[in-house]
Each structure stands twice: as C-alpha cells, then as structure tokens.
C-alpha positions as CSV (number, residue, x, y, z in Angstrom):
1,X,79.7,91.8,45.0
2,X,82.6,91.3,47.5
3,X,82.5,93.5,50.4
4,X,85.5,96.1,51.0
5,X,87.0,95.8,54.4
6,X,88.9,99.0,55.7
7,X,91.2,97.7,58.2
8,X,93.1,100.0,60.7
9,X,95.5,99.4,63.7
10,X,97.2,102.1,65.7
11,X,100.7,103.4,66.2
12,X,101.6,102.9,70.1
13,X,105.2,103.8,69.5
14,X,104.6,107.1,71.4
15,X,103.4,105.7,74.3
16,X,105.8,103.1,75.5
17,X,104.9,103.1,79.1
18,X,100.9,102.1,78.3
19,X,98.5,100.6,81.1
20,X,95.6,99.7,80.2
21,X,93.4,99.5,83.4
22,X,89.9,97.5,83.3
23,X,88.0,98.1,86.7
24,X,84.2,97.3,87.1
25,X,81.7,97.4,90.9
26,X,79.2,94.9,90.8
27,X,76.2,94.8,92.8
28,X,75.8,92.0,95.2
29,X,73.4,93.1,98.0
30,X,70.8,95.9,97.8
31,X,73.0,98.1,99.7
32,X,75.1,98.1,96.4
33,X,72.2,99.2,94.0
34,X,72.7,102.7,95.6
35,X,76.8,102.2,96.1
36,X,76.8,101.7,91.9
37,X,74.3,104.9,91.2
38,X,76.6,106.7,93.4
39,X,79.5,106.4,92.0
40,X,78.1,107.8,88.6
41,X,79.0,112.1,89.9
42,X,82.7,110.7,90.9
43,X,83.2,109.1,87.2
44,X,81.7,112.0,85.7
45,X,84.1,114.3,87.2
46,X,87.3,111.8,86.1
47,X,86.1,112.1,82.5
48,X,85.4,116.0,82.8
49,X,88.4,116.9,84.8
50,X,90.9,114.3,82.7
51,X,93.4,113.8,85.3
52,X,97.2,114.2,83.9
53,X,98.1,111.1,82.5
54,X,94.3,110.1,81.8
55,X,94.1,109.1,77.9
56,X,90.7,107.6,77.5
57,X,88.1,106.4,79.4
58,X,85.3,104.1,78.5
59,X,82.4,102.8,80.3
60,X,81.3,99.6,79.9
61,X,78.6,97.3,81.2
62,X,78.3,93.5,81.9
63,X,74.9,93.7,82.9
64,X,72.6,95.4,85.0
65,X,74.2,95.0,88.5
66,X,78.0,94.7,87.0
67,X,79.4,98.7,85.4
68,X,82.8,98.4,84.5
69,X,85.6,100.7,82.9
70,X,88.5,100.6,80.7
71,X,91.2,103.4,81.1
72,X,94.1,103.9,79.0
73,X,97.0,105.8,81.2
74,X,100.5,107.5,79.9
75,X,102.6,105.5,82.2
76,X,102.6,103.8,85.9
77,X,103.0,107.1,87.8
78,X,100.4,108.8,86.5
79,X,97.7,106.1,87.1
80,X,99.4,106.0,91.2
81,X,99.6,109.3,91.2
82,X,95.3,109.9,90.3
83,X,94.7,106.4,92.7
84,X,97.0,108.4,95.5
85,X,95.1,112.2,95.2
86,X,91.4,112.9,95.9
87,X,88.8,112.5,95.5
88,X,89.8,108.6,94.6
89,X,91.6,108.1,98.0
90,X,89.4,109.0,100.1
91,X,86.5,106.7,98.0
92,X,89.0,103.7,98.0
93,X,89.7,104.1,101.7
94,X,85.9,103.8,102.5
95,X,85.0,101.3,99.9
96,X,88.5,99.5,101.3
97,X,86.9,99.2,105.1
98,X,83.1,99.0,103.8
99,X,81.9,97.9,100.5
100,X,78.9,98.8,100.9
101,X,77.1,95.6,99.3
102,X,79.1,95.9,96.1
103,X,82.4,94.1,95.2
104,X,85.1,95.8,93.2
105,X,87.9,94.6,90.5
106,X,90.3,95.5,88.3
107,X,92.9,94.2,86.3
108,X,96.4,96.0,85.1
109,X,98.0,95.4,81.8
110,X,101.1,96.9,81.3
111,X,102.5,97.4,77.4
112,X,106.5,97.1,79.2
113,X,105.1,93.6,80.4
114,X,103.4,92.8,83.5
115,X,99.2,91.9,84.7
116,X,98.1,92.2,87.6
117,X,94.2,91.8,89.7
118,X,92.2,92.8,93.0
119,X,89.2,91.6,93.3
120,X,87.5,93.3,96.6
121,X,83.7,91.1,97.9
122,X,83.6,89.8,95.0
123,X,84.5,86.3,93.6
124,X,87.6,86.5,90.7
125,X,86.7,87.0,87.1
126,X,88.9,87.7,84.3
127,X,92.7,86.6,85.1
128,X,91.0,85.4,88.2
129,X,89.1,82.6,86.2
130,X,92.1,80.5,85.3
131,X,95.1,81.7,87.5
132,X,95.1,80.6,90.8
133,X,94.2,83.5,94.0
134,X,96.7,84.7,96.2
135,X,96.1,87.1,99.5
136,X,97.0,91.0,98.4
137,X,99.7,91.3,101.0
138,X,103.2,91.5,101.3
139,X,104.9,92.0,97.8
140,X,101.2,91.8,96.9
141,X,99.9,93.9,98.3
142,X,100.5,97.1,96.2
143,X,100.2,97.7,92.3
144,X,103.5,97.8,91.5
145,X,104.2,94.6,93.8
146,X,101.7,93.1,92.1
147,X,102.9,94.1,88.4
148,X,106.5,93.2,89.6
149,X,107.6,96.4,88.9
C-alpha cells in the first residue's frame, strides 16, 4: 500500500520584510556551564513577554555544551529595536567585554536579500565554515553594515 504524503508550504507574502535570526552560546570553559544555565530566565522572559516584532521563537540544541535559537522577526527594526532595549543591552554589553567562558554566534538571513554572522570566543560555524572571516569593524561592524542594508 503506497503511503499518502500531505505536503504543505507556507504563504510569506505578508511578511515581506522577514529575518530569520539563528543565534546559539556554546560552552567552552567551565565558567561557561554556569553563563549557558544563566541565560535560561532571560530567554524565558523573551518568549513570555513576545517583544513587538517577535514572531516565533525556537530553541534548539547542538549538543550538550552548544543551545542555540532560531527567531523569526517582522522586519529589521524590530529585531534592532529588541537588541537596542533591555534587558538584551545590557546582557550584550557584558557578554561583549566578558564572555564569561562561553562564545556566542549568530547568523541574519534577510527574505529582501542579505546574510550576515558574529561569532564572539568562539571559532566560525555555519556561513563561517566556507566564507572567509573578516574583523566586525568599520562597515562591519553593525548589523545593518553587515547585511549591507
């Protein structure tokens, strides 16, 4: 007997300005074991509070030492707008001067066109496995300078 497949896509025509952000913290001292369990309160609270412009959040896990997250935002200024407000600016502006033996990534996609990474203490995965690294300064050293937007 043949199996019926019920296949599905979605309609993203409403949301023309879609990023897609994949970020992850990945253990690599013990330090980090207690920077990754702390981080599970400030998550909780993005999921609960659904910041304006937050579609959908997923966790994800790569392994044991290595969390990671998919988000799925309206447009560009909403996700700058959450990265810019608290409690994620003050977080990033620690994490930014001490990483507290973890390392930290993300990757951008943007639907309008546009990728972009940061990998913080942490060697490049993803885009970073095949496309050559450049220093985040200058015109890289923001997002949008980044996503050439």
């Amino acid at each position: 007997m043949d199996a019926f497949v019920f296949r599905r896509s979605v309609d993203l025509s409403a949301y023309p300005d879609l990023i897609v952000v994949y970020l992850g913290l990945r253990v690599n001292r013990w330090l980090g074991v207690k920077t990754l369990l702390g981080i599970g309160p400030g998550i909780a609270a993005i999921e609960k509070s659904k910041p304006a412009g937050l579609l959908a959040h997923e966790p994800m896990m790569f392994s044991l030492r290595h969390l990671a997250f998919r988000q799925y935002w309206r447009d560009l200024e909403s996700l700058e707008a959450f990265v810019r407000s608290e409690p994620h600016k003050t977080w990033w502006k620690q994490f930014s001067k001490d990483h507290q033996g973890a390392g930290f990534w993300h990757e951008v996609y943007r639907l309008k066109g546009g990728m972009e990474a940061l990998y913080l203490d942490m060697p490049p995965i993803g885009l970073g496995s095949f496309a050559p690294a450049k220093a985040a300064e200058g015109d890289f050293a923001t997002l949008r300078g980044r996503l050439g937007a």
